[in-house]
C-alpha positions in Angstrom: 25.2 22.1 -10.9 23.6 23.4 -7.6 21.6 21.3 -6.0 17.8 20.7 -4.8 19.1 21.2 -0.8 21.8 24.0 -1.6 19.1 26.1 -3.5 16.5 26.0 -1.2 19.4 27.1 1.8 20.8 29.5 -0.7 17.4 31.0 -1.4 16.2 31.2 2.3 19.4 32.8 3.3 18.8 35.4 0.9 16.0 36.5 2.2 17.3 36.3 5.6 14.6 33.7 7.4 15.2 31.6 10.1 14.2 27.9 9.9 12.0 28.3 13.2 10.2 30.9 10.9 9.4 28.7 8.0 8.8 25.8 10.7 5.8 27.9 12.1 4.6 29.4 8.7 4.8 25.5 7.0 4.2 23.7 9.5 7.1 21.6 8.9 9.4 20.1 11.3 12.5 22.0 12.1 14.2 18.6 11.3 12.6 18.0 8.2 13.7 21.4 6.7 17.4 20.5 7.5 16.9 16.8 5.8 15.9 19.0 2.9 18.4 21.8 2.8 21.6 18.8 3.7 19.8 16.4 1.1 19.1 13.4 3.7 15.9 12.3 2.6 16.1 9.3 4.3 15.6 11.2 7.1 12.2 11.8 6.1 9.1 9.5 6.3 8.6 8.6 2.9 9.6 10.0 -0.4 6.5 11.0 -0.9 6.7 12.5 2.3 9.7 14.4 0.8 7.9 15.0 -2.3 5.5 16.9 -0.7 7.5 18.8 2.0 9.7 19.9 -0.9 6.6 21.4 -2.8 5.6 23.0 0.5 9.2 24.5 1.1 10.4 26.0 -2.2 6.0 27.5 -2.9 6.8 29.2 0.7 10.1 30.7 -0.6 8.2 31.3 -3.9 10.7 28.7 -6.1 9.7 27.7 -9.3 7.9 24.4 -7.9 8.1 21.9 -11.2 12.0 23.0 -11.1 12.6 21.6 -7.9 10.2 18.8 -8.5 12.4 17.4 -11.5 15.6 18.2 -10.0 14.3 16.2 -7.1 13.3 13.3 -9.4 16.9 13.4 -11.1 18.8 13.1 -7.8 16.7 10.3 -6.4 17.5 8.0 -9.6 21.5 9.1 -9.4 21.0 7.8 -5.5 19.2 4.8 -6.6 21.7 3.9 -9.3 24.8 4.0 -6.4 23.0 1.8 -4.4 22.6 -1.1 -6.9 26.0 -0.1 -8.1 27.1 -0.7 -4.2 25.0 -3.6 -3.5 26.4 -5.4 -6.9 29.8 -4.8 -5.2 29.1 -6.3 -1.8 27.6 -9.4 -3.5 31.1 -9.7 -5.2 33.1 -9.3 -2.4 30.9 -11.7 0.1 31.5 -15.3 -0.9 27.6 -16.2 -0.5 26.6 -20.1 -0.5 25.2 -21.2 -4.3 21.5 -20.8 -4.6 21.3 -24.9 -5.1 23.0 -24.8 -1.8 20.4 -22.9 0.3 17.8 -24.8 -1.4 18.9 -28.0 -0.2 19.6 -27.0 3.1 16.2 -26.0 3.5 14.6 -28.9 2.1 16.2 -30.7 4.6 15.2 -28.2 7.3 11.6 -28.7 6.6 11.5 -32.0 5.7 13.8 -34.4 7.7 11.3 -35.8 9.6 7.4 -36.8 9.1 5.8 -34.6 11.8 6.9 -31.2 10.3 5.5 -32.7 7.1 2.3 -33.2 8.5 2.2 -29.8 10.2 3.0 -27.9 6.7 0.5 -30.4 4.7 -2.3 -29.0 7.2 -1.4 -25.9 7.5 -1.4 -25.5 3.6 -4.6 -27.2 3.5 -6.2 -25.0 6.2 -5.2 -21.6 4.2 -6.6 -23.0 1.2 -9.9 -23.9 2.5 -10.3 -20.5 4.7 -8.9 -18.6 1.1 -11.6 -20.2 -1.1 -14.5 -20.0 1.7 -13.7 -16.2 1.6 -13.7 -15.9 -2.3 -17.4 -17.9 -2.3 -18.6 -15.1 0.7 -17.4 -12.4 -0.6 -19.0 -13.1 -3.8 -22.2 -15.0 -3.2 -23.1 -12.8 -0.3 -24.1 -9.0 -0.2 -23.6 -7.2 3.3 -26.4 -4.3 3.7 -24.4 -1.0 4.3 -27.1 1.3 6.1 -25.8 4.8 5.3 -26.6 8.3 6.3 -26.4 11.4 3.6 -25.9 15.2 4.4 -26.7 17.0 1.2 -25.8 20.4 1.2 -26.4 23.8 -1.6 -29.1 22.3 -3.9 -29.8 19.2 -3.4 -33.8 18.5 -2.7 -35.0 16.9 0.4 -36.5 13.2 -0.2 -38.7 10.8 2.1 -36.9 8.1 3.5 -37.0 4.7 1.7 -36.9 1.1 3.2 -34.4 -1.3 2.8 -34.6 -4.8 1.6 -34.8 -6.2 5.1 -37.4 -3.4 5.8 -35.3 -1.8 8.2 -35.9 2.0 7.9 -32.9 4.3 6.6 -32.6 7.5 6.9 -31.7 10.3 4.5 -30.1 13.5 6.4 -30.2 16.6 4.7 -28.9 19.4 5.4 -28.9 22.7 4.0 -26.1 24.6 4.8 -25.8 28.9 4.9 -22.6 29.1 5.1 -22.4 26.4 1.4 -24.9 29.0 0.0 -22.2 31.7 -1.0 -19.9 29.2 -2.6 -20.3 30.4 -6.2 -19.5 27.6 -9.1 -20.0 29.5 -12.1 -16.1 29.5 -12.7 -16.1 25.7 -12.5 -14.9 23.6 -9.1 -11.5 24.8 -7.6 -11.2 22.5 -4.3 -8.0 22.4 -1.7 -7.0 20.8 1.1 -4.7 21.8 4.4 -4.0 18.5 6.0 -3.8 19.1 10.5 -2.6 15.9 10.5 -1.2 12.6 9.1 -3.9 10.9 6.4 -4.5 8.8 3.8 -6.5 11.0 0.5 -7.8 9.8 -2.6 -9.0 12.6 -5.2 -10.8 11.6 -8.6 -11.4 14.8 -10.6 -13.8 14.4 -13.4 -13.4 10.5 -13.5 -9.3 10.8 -13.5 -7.2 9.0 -10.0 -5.3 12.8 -9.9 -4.2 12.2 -6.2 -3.8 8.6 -3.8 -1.2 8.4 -1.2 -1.1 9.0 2.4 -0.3 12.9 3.0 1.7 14.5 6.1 1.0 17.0 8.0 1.8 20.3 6.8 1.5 19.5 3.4 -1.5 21.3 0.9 -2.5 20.2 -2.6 -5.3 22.0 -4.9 -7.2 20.5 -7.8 -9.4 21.6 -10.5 -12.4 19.9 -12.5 -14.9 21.0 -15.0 -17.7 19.4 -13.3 -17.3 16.3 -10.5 -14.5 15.7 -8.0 -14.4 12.8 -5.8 -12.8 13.0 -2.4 -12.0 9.6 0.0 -10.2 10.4 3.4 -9.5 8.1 6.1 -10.8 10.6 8.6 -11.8 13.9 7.6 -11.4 15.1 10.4 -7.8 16.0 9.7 -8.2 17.9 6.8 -9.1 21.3 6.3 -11.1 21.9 2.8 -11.6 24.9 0.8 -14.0 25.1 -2.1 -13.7 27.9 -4.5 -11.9 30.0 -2.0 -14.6 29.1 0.5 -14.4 26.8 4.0 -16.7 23.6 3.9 -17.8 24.5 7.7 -19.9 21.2 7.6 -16.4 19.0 7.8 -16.0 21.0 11.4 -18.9 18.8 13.1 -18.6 15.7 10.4 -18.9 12.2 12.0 -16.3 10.6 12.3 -18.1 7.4 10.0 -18.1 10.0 6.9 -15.1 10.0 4.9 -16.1 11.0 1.8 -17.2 13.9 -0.5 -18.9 14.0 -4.0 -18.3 17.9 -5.2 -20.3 18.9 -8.1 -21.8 22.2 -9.5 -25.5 21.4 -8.1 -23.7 21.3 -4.4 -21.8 18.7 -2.1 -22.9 15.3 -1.0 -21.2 14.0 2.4 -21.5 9.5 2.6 
C-alpha cells in the first residue's frame, strides 16, 4: 500500500512542480513539504500542524482530501502502536528500582529532618489559602468589562447607555460599503487565510466545529444556516472571507477585538 508521503511526491512529480513552487503558492515551508513527502512528521510543529499542512498540500495538488486525511489517521496509530510496543521493550530490558523502592527513597528525601517538614507544611498551607481566596473572588465578585461594538450591514444605531458605576460606554457603529454587497440569501459561507501563527475558535450554528491553534499557511471554510461565532487571539493575522467577499473592517480592527458574531442581519465585531 502506497503511502500518505509517496503519494503526494508521486502526484507532484507528475505534474512536474518544483517544491519552491508549491512553497510560494501554499505558503508552506520548503522543509515542511519534505517532512510530508519522507513521512517525518515529527519534524513538524504539531500533528495538528501536520493535519493541516497535509489538507493544504494534497487540495493544492487537487488529491482527494478525506483520502489523505484517513490514511494520515491510520499511519499515526501504526506509529503510535511501535512506540508503546518499543517502550514496553526498554522497560524490560532496563532493570528499574521497584516502585516501593522509589517511594521510600523519597520519603526519606523530604522528610529526614524537621525543617523541610515545616517548609512543605507551609507551603501546602499557603497554596491552599491563595486557591480558595481565588475560588471566593472569582465567584463573589463581578469585574465590569467596558466594551466597544462595531456593527456593520444592518444593524441600527443606538444611544449610549450607562454602566452600573455610571461610567459612560460607548457603542461604535459602523456601517460599512464595502459589507453592503455581501449578499446572504444563500445562507453564511465564511473562510479564513491565516498570515500568521494563531489560536481560532469557530462555533457554527451553536456546534464547537473548529478550536486549535492554526499555522500559517493553512485555510479552513465553514458553513451555517444562520449564526457563526468566530474567537481569535489576534485577528490581525487572519484574513476572512464572507460569502466570497473580504471583511475590509478586520484590515484597521484594534488589536483589543478578537471576535466576530456572523449572522444574516450583518456582523458584530466585540
Amino acid at each position: 500500500m502506497i503511502g500518505v508521503g509517496e503519494k503526494l511526491r508521486d502526484c507532484r512529480q507528475k505534474k512536474e512542480i518544483s517544491l519552491e513552487v508549491i512553497s510560494d503558492k501554499t505558503n508552506l515551508k520548503k522543509d515542511f513539504i519534505l517532512a510530508l513527502e519522507e513521512e517525518n512528521f515529527s519534524e513538524l510543529p504539531t500533528m495538528i500542524h501536520a493535519k493541516g499542512f497535509l489538507k493544504t498540500y494534497s487540495r493544492f495538488l487537487d488529491l482527494d482530501i478525506d483520502d489523505f486525511l484517513i490514511s494520515f489517521d491510520e499511519l499515526v496509530k501504526e506509529n503510535s502502536k511501535e512506540e508503546i510496543k518499543n517502550i514496553q521493550k526498554s522497560s524490560q530490558v532496563n532493570n528499574k528500582p521497584k516502585w516501593q523502592d522509589i517511594k521510600e527513597d523519597l520519603w526519606d528525601y523530604l522528610f529526614r529532618s524537621k525543617k523541610k517538614v515545616k517548609f512543605i507544611v507551609v507551603g501546602i498551607t499557603l497554596f491552599l489559602i491563595s486557591y480558595y481566596t481565588f475560588l471566593w473572588v472569582y465567584k463573589n465578585i463581578k469585574p465590569i468589562f467596558v466594551k466597544s461594538y462595531e456593527t456593520v450591514s444592518g444593524w441600527t444605531k443606538s444611544s449610549p447607555k450607562k454602566s452600573p458605576d455610571n461610567v459612560n460606554v460607548e457603542k461604535k457603529e459602523i456601517i460599512s460599503e464595502n459589507s453592503s454587497v455581501i449578499s446572504f440569501e444563500e445562507g453564511l459561507f465564511f473562510r479564513v487565510d491565516v498570515k500568521s501563527s494563531v489560536w481560532v475558535s469557530v462555533r457554527v450554528d451553536g456546534d464547537v466545529l473548529y478550536e486549535g491553534i492554526m499555522a500559517k499557511g493553512m485555510n479552513e471554510s465553514w458553513e451555517a444556516e444562520d449564526e457563526i461565532l468566530v474567537n481569535v487571539s489576534d485577528l490581525r493575522a487572519i484574513n476572512c472571507l464572507l460569502n466570497g467577499k473580504a471583511i475590509e473592517e478586520l484590515k484597521n480592527m484594534n488589536k483589543k477585538v478578537s471576535k466576530l458574531k456572523i449572522t444574516k442581519n450583518g456582523i458584530e465585531f466585540r
